[in-house]
C-alpha positions as CSV (number, residue, x, y, z in Angstrom):
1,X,89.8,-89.1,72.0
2,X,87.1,-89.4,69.9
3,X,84.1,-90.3,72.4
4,X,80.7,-89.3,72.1
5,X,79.0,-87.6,74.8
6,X,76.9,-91.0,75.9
7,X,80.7,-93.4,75.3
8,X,82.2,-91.2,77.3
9,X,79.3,-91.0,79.9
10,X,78.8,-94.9,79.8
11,X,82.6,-95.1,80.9
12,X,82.6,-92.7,83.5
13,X,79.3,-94.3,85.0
14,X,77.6,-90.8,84.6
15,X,74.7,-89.8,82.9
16,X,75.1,-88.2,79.7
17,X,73.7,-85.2,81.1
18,X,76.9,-84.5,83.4
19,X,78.7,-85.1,80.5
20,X,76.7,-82.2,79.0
21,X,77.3,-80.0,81.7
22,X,80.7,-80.4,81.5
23,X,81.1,-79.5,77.8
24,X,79.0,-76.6,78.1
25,X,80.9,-75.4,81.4
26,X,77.8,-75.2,83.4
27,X,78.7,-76.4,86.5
28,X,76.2,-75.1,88.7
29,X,74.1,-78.0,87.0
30,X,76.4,-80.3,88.8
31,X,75.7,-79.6,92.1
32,X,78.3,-78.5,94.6
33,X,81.6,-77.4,93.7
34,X,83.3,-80.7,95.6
35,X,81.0,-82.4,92.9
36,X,82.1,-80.6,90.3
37,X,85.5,-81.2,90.7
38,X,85.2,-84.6,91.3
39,X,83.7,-85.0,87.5
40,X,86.6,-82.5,85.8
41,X,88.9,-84.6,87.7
42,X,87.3,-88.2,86.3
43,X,86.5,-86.6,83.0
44,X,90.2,-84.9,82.5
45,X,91.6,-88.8,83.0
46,X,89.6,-90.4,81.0
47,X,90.6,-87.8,78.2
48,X,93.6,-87.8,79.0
49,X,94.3,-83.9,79.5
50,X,96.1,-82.3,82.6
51,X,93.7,-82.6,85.4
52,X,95.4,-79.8,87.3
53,X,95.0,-77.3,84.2
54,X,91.4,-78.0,84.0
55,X,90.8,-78.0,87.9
56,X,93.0,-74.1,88.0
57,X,90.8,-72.9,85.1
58,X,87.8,-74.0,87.2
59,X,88.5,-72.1,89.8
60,X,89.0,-69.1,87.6
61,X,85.5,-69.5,86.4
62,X,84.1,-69.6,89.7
63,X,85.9,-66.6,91.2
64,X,86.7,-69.0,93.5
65,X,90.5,-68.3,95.9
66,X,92.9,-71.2,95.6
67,X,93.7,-73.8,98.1
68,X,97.0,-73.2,100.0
């Protein structure tokens, strides 16, 4: 869309270093997984992308089993 990291942190009502973590996939930076998939889910609307496509590659990353 265009944002910079900081628009797009001043938005969400995030600091611009979540944001950051975000880009860079380092989610370990964001805390617990139930906090990183809170951002994804935030940052995937505001960007307008497929929230569930970000939130299944996510849990590819991690290794982590899918919900049932």
């Amino acid at each position: 869309r265009g944002l910079t990291q900081q628009q797009a942190a001043e938005q969400l009502t995030l600091d611009v270093g979540v944001v950051t973590a975000l880009e860079a996939n380092d989610f370990a930076a964001l805390g617990a997984p139930v906090f990183a998939k809170g951002h994804l889910r935030r940052y995937a609307a505001l960007l307008e992308l497929p929230e569930d496509d970000l939130l299944a590659g996510y849990e590819r990353s991690n290794g982590q089993p899918e919900q049932p």
